[in-house]
N, C-alpha and C positions, 0 to 999 in steps of 0.2 A: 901413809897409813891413814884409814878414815876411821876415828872411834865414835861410832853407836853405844845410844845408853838405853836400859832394861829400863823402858818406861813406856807409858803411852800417851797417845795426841787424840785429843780431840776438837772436833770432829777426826776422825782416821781420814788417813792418805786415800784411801778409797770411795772412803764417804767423799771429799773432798773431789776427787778425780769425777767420781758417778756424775755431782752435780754440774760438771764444766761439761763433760764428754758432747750432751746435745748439743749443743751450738757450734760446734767445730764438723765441718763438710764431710772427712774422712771416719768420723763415726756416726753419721749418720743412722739411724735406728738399729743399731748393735748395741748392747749391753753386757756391762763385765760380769764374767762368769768369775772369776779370780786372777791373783793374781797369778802369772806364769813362774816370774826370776827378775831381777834385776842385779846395775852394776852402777859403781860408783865412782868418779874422780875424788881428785886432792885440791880443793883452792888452796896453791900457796900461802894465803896470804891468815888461811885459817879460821875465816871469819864466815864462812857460805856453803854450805851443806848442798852437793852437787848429785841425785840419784835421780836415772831414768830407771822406771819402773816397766815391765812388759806384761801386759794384760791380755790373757785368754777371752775374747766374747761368746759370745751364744752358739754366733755362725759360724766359730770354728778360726775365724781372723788372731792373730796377734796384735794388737796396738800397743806400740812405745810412746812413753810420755815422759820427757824430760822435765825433772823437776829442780827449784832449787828452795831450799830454805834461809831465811834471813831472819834476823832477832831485832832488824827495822824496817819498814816497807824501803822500797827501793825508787829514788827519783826519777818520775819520766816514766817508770812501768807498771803503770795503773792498768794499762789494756791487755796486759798479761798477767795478773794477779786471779790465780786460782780460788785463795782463800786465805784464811786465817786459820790457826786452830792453838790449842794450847800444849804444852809439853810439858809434864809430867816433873820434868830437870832441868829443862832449859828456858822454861816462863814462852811466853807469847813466841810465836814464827808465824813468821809472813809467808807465804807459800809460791810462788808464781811458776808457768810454764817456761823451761828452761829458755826456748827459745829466745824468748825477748831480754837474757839474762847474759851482761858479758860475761858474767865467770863463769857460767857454763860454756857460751862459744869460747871462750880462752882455753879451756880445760879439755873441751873433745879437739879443737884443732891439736892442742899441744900433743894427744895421744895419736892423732893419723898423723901429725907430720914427724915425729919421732919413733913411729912402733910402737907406743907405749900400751899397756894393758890396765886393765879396769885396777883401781885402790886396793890394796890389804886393808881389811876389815876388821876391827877388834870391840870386843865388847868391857864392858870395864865392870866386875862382883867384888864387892868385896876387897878393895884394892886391889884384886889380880886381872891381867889383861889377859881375855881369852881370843884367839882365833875365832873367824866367823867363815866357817867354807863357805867358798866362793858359787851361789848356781849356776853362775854365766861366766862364761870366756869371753871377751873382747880384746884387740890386738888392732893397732893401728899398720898403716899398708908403708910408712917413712922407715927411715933412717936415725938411731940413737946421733944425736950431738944436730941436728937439723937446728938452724935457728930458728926462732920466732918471734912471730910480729907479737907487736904490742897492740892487745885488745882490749877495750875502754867504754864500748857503745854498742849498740847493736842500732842501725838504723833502721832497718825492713825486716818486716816476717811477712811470708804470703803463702798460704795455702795453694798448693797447686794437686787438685785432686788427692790423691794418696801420701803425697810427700807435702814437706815445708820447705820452704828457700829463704836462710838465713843471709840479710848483710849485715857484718861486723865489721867496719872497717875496709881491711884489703882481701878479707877473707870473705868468701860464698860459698855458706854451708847447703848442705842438702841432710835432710833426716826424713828417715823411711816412717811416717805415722805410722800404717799397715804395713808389716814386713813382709818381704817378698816381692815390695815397689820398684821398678828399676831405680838402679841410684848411680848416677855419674859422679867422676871427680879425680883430679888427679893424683889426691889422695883417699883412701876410703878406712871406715872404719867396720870390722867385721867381726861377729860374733857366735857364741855357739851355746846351746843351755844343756847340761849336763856334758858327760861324758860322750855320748853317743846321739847328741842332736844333731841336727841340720846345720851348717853355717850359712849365717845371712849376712848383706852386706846393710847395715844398721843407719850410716851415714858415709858422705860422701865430701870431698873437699877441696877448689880451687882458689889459686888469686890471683887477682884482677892485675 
């Protein structure tokens, strides 16, 4: 379960995304119209706040952006650091694009190679834990009880047109920047927004 707290960040996750978006290939001259939906993992280990966000643009594109939050900058991930912003409850976070983030590559491989689906989400009033429905569906393409590697590092992120090509270790992620990109793997990760959206296949996932 992932608990979100009734507060705000500033700068916003938005503001923050807007000003990264130019310099990365796949959004090249598109601008976010809003946000669509997103969905969130669990880091075990409870210390790293894991939510890819999906972003409606102008020209009709979806762009997904994996983010992670940290409450210390992270070593070695200086050329993925989106920003800084403040929180409302939780003092300073570090923001970075998930990509360059092992607990994010730990946390989407562990949902494609087990099946697993996006977090239960709860918000915390009051002392009481409310449910946060879920906009997006995500469902990995594995098997519950699948092992998993141990992921530590992310060595490479490379933009390849519309997609990113993650290495972590023994693992080669693939994630769809613009959805709709082909995405190979011989596991994948697949998702749907609302009820009656489209499923797309969101990332993708082999190893070496």
């Amino acid at each position: 379960m992932a608990l979100v707290h009734s507060a705000t960040l500033a700068p916003s996750k938005q503001d923050l995304v807007e000003s990264w978006l130019p310099a990365r290939p796949w959004a090249s001259g598109r601008t976010v119209a809003g946000k669509l939906a997103e969905y969130r993992f669990d880091d075990p280990a409870g210390e790293v706040g894991v939510e890819t966000i999906l972003w409606r643009t102008d020209d009709g594109a979806v762009l997904q952006t994996p983010l992670t939050y940290r409450a210390a900058p992270l070593t070695g991930a200086e050329p993925y650091l989106i920003g800084t912003s403040e929180h409302s409850v939780l003092g300073p976070r570090w923001v970075y694009d998930g990509c360059g983030d092992p607990v994010w590559a730990a946390t989407l491989a562990a949902a494609m190679l087990t099946g697993g689906t996006q977090a239960r989400v709860y918000i915390e009033r009051d002392g009481r834990r409310d449910d946060v429905p879920p906009r997006m569906q995500v469902h990995g393409s594995g098997s519950p009880g699948t092992a998993l590697p141990r992921t530590t590092s992310v060595e490479s992120v490379t933009d390849d047109e519309d997609v990113t090509l993650v290495r972590a270790g023994d693992l080669r992620l693939t994630l769809a920047r613009v959805l709709g990109s082909p995405i190979e793997g011989e596991y994948t990760l697949t998702g749907r927004v609302g009820d009656s959206g489209e499923t797309s296949v969101l990332a993708g996932l082999r190893r070496s």
